[in-house]
N, C-alpha and C positions, 0 to 999 in steps of 0.2 A: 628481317623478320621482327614483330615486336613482339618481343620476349614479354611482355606486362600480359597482353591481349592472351597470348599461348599459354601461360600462367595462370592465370583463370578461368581460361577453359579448361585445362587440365584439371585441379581445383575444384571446380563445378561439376565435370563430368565422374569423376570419384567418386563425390559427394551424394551424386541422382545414385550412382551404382551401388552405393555402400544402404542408400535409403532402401531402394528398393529391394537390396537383397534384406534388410532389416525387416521391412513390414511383410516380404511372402515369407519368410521365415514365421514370423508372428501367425499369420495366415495361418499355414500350413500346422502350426501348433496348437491352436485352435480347433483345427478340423480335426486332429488326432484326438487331443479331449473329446470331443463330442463322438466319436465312433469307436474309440477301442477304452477309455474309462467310462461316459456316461450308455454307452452302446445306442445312443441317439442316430439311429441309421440315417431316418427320415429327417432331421432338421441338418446331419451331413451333408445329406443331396442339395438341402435346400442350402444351403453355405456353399456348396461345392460350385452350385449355379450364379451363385449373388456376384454384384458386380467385384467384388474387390479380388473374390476366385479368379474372375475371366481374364481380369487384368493382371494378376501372375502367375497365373496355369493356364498355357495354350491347350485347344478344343482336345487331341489328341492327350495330352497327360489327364486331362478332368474323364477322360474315358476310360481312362486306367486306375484313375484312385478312384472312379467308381465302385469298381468290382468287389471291393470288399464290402462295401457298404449291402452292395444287393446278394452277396454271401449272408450277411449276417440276418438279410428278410428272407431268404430261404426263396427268394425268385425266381425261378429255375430258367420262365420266361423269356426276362430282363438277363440273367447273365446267359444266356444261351445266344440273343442277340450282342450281346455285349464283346463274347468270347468270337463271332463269327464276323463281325466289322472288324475289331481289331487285328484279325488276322490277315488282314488285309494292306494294315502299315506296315511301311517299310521300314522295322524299329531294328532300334543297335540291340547285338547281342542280349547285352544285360538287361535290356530292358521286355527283350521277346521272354528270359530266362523268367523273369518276374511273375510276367502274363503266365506262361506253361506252366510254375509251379501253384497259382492258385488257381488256374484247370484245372489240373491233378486233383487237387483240394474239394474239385464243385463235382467232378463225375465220379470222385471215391465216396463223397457223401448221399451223391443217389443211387450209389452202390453198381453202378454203371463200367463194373472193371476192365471190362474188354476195352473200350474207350480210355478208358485212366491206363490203362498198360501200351496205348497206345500215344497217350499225350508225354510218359514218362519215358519211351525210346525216342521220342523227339527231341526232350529233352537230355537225355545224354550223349543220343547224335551231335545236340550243337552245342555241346558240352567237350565231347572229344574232340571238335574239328577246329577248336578256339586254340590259341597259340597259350603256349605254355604261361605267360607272361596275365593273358587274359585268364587261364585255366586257377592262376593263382588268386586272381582277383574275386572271383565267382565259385569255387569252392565251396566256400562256407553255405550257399547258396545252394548248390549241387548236392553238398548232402543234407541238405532240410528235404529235400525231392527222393532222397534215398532212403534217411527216416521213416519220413510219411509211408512211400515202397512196402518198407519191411513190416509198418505196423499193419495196415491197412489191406494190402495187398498179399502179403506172403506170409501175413500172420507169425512174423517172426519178431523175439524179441531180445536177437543179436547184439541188439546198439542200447538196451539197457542201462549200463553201467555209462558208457560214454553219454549218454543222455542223461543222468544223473550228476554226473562230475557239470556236466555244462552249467545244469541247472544251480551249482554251488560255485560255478566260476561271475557265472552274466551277473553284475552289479545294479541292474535295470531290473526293477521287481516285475512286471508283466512278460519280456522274452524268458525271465527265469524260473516263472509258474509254468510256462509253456512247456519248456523241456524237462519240468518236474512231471508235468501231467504228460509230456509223451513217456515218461519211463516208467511211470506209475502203470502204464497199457503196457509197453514192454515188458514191468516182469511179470503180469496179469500171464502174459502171454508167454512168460520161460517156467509156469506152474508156480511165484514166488511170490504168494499172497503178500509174507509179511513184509519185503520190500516195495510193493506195490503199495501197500497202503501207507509205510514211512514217505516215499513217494508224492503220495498223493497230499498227507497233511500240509508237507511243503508246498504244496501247488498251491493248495486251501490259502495258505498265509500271505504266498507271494500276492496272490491276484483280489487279495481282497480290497474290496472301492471296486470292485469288476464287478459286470453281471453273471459272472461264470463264476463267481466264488460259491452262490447259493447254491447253484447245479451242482459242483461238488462235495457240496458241504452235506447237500442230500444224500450223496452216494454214500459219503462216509458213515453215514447214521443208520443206512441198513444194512441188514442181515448179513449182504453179499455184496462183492465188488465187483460183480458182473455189468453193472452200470458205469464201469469206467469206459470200456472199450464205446460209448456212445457217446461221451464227450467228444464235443468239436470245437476246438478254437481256431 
């Protein structure tokens, strides 16, 4: 064997691996500024499509970070074809787990609950049927779907407090407005104004440079905080 020749292909081939995982990285960081800081849906698509996308996000992934983008235009259209192809891939667990939980998200927002309490037994169906090993991996994931459930569905706001602590645990200021504004609805919903609105200021803070800071900064300034339970991130 010449050990010189296998040496630099070795060497080489790292090298292409390590590139490539560098620039979809970069890609992919990109595309997260443009959709969830500047909430630039429409130039997401359009990046989502451009050649450097295609070239490291195959056809099936670019159809699933679609779907947030066409959440955020309120397309109901577009994700109703979007949620009905891809059910049709033959995807790993966690990544069907993905898809179900912003299903959830699209038929609890056009208030479509019989559909949403049917997307979310599927979603613990193959939640429970997942090997304990996967069940631990995907949790954290299983109760964002549980969350949402209680706020949205069952009008309960059980997960409150744990949805609070989250929000002062997650070091990432956008996940941690998130779970400040779900518990800000949660204690809306356990009768506990004045939590609800310490809550909420927190959300205010984290998610500002968002387009969701002014939507709540609105709530905050009137009368009532009946306008929380209408936030949607």
């Amino acid at each position: 064997m010449n050990w010189t020749m296998f040496w630099v292909l070795l060497i080489g081939g790292v090298a292409i691996y390590v590139g490539i995982l560098f620039y979809s990285q970069r890609q992919l960081a990109y595309l997260s500024i443009l959709l969830y800081r500047q909430g630039n849906a429409d130039e997401y698509l359009k990046q989502l499509d451009s050649r450097e996308s295609r070239m490291f996000f195959n056809k099936r992934l670019r159809k699933m970070m679609q779907i947030d983008a066409y959440l955020m235009k309120n397309d109901t259209q577009k994700l109703q074809e979007l949620f009905s192809e891809i059910s049709q891939y033959n995807l790993a667990d966690g990544d069907k787990m993905t898809v179900l939980e912003k299903q959830l998200s699209f038929e609890l927002s056009r208030g479509n609950n019989d559909k949403a309490q049917d997307v979310y037994q599927e979603l613990e169906t193959l939640y429970q049927g997942m090997s304990d090993k996967q069940r631990a991996v995907h949790e954290d994931a299983m109760n964002e779907s549980r969350y949402l459930k209680a706020i949205r569905l069952d009008h309960s706001g059980k997960y409150a407090d744990e949805l609070y602590q989250k929000g002062k645990d997650v070091k990432d200021a956008i996940p941690s407005g998130i779970y400040y504004l779900k518990a800000a609805q949660s204690y809306l919903l356990k009768k506990d104004p004045k939590s609800s609105r310490e809550a909420l200021e927190r959300a205010e803070v984290k998610l500002r440079g968002t387009p969701y800071a002014a939507e709540i900064k609105a709530v905050m300034d009137s009368d009532s905080l009946d306008g929380v339970m209408d936030l949607r991130i």
